[in-house]
Residue frames as a rotation matrix with the C-alpha (Angstrom) as fourth column:
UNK 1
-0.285 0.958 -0.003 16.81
-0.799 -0.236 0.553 1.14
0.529 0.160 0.833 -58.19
UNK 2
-0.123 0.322 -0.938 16.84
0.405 0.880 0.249 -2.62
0.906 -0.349 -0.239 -56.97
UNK 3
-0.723 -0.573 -0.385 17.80
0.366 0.154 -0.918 -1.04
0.586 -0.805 0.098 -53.39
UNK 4
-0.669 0.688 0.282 14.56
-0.358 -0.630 0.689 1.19
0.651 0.360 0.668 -53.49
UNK 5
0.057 0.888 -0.456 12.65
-0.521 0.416 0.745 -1.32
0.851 0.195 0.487 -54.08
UNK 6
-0.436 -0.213 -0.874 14.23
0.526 0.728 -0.440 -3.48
0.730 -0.651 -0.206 -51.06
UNK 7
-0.929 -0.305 0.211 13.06
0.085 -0.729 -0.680 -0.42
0.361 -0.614 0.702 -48.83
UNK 8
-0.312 0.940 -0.140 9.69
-0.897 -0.243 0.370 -0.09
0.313 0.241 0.919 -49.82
UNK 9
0.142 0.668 -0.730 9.38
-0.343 0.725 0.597 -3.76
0.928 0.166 0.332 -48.83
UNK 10
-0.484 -0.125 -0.866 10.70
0.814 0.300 -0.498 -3.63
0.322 -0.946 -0.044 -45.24
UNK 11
-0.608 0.462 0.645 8.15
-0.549 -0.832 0.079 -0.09
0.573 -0.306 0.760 -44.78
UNK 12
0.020 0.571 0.820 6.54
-0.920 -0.310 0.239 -0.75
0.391 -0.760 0.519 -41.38
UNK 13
0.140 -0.030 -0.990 7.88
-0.297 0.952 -0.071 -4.08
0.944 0.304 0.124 -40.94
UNK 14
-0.755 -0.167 -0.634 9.06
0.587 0.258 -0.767 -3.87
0.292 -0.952 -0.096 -37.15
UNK 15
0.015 0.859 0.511 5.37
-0.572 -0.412 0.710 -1.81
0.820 -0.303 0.485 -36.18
UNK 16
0.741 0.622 -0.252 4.01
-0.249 0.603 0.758 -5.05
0.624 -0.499 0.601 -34.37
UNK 17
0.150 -0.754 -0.640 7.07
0.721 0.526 -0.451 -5.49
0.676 -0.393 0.623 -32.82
UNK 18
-0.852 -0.509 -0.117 7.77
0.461 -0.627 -0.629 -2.46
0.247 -0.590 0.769 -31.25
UNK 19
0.234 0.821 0.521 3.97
-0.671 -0.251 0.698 -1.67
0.704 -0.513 0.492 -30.12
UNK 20
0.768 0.292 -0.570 4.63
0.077 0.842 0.534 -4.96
0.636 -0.454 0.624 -28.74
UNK 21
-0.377 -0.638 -0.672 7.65
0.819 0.110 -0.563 -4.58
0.433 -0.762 0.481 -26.54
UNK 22
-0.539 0.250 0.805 6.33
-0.607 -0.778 -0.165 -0.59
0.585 -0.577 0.570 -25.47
UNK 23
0.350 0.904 0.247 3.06
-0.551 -0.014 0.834 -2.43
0.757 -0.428 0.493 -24.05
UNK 24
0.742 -0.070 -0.667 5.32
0.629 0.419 0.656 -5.01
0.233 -0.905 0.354 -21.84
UNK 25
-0.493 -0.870 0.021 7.70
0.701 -0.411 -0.583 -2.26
0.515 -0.273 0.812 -21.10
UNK 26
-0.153 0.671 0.726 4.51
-0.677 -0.606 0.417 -0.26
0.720 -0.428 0.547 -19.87
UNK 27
0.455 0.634 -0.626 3.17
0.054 0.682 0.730 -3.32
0.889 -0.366 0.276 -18.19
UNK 28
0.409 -0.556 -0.723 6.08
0.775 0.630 -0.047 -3.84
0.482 -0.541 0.689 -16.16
UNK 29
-0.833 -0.468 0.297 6.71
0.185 -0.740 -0.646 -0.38
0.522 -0.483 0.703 -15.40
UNK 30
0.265 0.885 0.383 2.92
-0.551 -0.186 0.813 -0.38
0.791 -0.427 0.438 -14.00
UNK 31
0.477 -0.068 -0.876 3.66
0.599 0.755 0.267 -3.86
0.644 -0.652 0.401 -12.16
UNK 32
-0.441 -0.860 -0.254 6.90
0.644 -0.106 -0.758 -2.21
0.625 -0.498 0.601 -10.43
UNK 33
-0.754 0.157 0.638 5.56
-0.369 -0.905 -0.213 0.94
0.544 -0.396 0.740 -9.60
UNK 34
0.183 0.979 -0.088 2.51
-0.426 0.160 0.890 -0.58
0.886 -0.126 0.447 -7.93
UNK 35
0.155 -0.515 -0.843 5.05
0.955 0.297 -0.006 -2.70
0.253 -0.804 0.538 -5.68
UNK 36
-0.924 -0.381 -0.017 7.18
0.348 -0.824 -0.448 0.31
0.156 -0.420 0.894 -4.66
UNK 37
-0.499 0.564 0.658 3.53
-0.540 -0.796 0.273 1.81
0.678 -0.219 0.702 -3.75
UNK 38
0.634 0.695 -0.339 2.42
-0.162 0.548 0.821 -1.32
0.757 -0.465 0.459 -1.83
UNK 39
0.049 -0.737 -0.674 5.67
0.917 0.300 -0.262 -1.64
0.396 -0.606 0.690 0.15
UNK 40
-0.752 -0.201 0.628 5.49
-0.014 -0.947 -0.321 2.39
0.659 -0.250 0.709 0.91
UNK 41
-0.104 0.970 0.220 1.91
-0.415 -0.243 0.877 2.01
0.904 0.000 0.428 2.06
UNK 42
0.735 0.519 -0.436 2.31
0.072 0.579 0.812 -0.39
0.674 -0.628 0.388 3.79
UNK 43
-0.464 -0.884 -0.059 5.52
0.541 -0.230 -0.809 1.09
0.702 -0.407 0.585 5.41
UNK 44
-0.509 0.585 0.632 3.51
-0.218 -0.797 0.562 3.50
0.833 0.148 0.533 6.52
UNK 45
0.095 0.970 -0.224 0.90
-0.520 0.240 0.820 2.01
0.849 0.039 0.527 7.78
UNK 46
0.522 -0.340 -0.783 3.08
0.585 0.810 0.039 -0.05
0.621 -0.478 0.621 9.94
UNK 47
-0.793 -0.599 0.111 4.99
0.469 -0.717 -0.516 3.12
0.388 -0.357 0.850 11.28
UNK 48
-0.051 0.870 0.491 1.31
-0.887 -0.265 0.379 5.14
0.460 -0.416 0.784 12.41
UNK 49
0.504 0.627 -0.595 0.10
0.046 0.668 0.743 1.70
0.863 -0.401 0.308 13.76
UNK 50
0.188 -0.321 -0.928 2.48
0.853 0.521 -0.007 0.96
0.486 -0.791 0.372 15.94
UNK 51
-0.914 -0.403 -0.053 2.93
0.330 -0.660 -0.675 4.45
0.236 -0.634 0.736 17.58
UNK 52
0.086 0.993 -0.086 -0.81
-0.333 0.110 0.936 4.60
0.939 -0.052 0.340 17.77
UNK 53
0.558 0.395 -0.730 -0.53
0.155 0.815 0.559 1.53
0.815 -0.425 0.394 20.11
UNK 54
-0.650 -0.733 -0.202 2.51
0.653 -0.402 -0.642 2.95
0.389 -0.549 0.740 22.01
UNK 55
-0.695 0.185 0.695 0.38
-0.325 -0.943 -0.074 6.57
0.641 -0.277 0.715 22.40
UNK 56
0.328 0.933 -0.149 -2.89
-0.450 0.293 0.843 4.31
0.830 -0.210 0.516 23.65
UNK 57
0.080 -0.568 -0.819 -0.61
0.802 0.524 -0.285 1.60
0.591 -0.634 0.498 25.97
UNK 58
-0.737 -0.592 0.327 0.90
0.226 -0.671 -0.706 5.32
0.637 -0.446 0.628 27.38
UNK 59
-0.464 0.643 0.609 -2.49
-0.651 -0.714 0.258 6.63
0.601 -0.276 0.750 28.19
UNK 60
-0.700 0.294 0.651 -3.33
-0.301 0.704 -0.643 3.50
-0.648 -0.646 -0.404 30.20
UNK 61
-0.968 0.032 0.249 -5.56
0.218 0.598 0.771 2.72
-0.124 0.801 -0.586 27.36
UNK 62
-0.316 0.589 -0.744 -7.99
0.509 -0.556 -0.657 5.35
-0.801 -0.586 -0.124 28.26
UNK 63
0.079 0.151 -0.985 -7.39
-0.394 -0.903 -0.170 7.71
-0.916 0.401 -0.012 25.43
UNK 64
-0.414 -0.043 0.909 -8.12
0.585 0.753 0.302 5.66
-0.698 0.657 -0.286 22.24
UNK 65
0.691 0.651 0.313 -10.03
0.702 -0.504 -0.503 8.32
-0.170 0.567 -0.806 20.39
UNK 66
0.517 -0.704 -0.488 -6.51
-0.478 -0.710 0.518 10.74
-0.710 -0.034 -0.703 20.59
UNK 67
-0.488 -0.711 0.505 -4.41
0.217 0.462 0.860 7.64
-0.845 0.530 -0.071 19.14
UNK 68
0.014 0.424 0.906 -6.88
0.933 0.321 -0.165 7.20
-0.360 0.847 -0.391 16.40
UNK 69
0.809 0.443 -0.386 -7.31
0.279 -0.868 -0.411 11.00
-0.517 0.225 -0.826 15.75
UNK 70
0.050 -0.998 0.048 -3.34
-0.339 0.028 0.940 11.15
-0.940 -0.064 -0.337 15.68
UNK 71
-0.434 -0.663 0.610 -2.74
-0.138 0.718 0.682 8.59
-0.890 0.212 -0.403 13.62
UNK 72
0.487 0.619 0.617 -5.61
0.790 -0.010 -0.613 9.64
-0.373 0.786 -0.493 11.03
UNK 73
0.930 -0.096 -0.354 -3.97
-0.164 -0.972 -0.167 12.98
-0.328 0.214 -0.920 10.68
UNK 74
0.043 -0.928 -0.370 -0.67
-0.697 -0.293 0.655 11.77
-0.716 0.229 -0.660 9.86
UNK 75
0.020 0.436 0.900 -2.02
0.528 0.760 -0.380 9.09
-0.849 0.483 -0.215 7.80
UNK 76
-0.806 -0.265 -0.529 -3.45
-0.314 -0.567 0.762 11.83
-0.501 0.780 0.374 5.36
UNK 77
-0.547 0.001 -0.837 -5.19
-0.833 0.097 0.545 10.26
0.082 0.995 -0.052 2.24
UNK 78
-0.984 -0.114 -0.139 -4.76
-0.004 0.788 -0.616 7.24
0.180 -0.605 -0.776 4.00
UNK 79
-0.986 -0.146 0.076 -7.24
-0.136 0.457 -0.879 7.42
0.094 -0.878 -0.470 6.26
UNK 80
-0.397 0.856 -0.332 -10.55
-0.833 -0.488 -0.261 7.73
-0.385 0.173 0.907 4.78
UNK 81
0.243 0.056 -0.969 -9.75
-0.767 0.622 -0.156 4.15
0.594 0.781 0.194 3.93
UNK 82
-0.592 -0.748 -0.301 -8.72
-0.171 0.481 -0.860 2.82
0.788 -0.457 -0.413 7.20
UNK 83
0.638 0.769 0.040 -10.46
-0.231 0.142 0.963 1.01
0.735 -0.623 0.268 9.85
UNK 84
-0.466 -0.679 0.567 -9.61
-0.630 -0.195 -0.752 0.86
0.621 -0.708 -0.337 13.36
UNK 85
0.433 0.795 -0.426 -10.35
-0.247 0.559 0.792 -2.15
0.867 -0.237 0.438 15.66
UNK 86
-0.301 -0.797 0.524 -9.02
-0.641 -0.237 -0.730 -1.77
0.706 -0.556 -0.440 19.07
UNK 87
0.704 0.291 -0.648 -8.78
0.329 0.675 0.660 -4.67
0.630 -0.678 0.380 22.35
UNK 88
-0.049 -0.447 0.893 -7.75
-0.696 -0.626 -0.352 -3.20
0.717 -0.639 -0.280 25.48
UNK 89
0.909 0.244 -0.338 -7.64
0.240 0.357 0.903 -5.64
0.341 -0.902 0.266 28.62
UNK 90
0.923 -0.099 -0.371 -5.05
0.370 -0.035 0.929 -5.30
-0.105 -0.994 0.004 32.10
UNK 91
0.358 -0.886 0.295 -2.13
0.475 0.445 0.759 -5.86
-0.804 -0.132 0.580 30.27
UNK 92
-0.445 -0.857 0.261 -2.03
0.510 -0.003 0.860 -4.70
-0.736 0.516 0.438 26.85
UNK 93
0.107 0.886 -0.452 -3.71
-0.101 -0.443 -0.891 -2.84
-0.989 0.141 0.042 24.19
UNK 94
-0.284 0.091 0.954 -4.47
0.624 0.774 0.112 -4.66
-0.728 0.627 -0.277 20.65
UNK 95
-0.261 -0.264 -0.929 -4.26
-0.336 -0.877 0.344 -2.46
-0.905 0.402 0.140 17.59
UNK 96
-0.513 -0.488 0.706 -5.47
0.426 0.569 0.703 -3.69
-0.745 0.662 -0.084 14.29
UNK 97
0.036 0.264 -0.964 -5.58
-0.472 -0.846 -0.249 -1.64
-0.881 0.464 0.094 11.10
UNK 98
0.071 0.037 0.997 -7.14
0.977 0.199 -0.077 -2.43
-0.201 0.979 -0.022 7.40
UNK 99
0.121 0.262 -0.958 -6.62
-0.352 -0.891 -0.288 -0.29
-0.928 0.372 -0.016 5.09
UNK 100
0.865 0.084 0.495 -7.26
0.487 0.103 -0.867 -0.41
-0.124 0.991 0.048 1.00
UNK 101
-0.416 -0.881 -0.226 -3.91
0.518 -0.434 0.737 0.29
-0.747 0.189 0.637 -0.74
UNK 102
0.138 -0.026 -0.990 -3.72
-0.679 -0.730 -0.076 2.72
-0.721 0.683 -0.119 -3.23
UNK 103
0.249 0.104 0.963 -4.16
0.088 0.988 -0.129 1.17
-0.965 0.117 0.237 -7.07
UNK 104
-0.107 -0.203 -0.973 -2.83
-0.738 -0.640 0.215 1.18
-0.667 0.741 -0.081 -10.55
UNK 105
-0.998 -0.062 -0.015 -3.41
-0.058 0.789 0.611 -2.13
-0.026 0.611 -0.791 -11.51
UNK 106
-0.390 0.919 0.051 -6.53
-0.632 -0.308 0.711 -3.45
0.669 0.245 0.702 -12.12
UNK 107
0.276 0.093 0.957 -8.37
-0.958 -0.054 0.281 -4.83
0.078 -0.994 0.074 -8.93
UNK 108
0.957 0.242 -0.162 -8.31
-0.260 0.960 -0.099 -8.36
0.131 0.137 0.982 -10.54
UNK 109
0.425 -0.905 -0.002 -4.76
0.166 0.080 -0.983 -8.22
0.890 0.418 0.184 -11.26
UNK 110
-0.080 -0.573 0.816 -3.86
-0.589 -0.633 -0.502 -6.59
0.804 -0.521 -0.287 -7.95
UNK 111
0.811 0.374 0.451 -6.18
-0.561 0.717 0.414 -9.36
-0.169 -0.588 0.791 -5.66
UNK 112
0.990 0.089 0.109 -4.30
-0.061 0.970 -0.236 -11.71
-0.127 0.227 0.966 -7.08
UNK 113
0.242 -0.958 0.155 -1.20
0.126 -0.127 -0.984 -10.44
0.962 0.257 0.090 -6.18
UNK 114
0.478 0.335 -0.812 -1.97
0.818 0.165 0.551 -9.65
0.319 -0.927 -0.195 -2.98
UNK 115
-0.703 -0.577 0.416 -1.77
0.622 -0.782 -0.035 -6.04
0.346 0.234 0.909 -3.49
UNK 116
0.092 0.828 0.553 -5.07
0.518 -0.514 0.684 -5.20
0.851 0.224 -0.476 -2.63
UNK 117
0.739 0.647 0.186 -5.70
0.065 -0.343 0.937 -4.86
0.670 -0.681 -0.295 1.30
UNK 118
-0.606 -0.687 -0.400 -2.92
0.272 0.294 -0.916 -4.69
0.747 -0.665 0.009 4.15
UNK 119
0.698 0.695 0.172 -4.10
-0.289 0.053 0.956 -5.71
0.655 -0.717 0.238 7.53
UNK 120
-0.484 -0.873 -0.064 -1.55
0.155 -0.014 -0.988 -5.54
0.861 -0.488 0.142 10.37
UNK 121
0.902 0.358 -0.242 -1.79
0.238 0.057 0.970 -6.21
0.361 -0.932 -0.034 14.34
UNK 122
0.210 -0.406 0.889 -0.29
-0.182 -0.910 -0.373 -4.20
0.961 -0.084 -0.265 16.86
UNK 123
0.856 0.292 -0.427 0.42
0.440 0.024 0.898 -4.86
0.272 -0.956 -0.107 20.97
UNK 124
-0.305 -0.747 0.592 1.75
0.023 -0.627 -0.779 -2.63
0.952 -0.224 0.208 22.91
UNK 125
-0.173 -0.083 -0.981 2.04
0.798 0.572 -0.189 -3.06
0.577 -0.816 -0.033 27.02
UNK 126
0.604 0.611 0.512 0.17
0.398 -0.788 0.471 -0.99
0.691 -0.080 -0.719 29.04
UNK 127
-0.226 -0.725 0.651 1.82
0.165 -0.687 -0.708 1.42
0.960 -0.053 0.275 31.36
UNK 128
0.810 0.584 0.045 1.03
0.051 -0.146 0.988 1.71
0.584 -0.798 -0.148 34.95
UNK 129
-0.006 -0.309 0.951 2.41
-0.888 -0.436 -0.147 2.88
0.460 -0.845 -0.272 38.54
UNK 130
0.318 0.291 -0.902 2.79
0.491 0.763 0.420 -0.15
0.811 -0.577 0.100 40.78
């Protein structure tokens, strides 16, 4: 009977404990997974830019409304979030793309990682006949 009774006093004794560890085992599986989406994104992002600037450079820097069109379509998702800011002079053509990452954290949390925004420059050498 004593052994019962020991039972009945350890009923729900590790609760607070194990809520606690799930929530930083959630936490941290949020945290991770948010990297591995901010490094994809911004894989991405960095793979479309720079053939963008390559397709524009080709065209003598003429056809800028193709790159961008391009490079929205393969974007996806992407690109309804993405701003294009383009500098074209003799030599080269200047590429630079914001775009809002995708989020799971909260924005505060995510600023302050420097998860939020990825902004990335681009030059690529025009082409020409001499």
């Amino acid at each position: 009977m004593a052994g019962r009774e020991a039972l009945r006093r350890d009923d729900g004794s590790g609760l607070f404990s194990t809520v606690f560890g799930v929530g930083i085992f959630l936490s941290l599986m949020m945290l991770s997974v948010q990297v591995v989406l901010h490094l994809y994104t911004t894989s991405v992002i960095e793979a479309v830019g720079f053939d963008a600037a390559q397709m524009a450079a080709g065209a003598a820097g003429e056809d800028l409304e193709g790159a961008e069109r391009r490079a929205r379509e393969l974007l996806g998702g992407l690109s309804t979030e993405l701003e294009f800011s383009w500098a074209v002079d003799d030599d080269r053509v200047v590429l630079t793309l914001t775009a809002d990452r995708p989020r799971l954290l909260p924005r505060a949390l995510s600023d302050s990682l420097d998860l939020g925004v990825v902004r990335r420059t681009f030059h690529a050498h025009r082409e020409a006949f001499r």
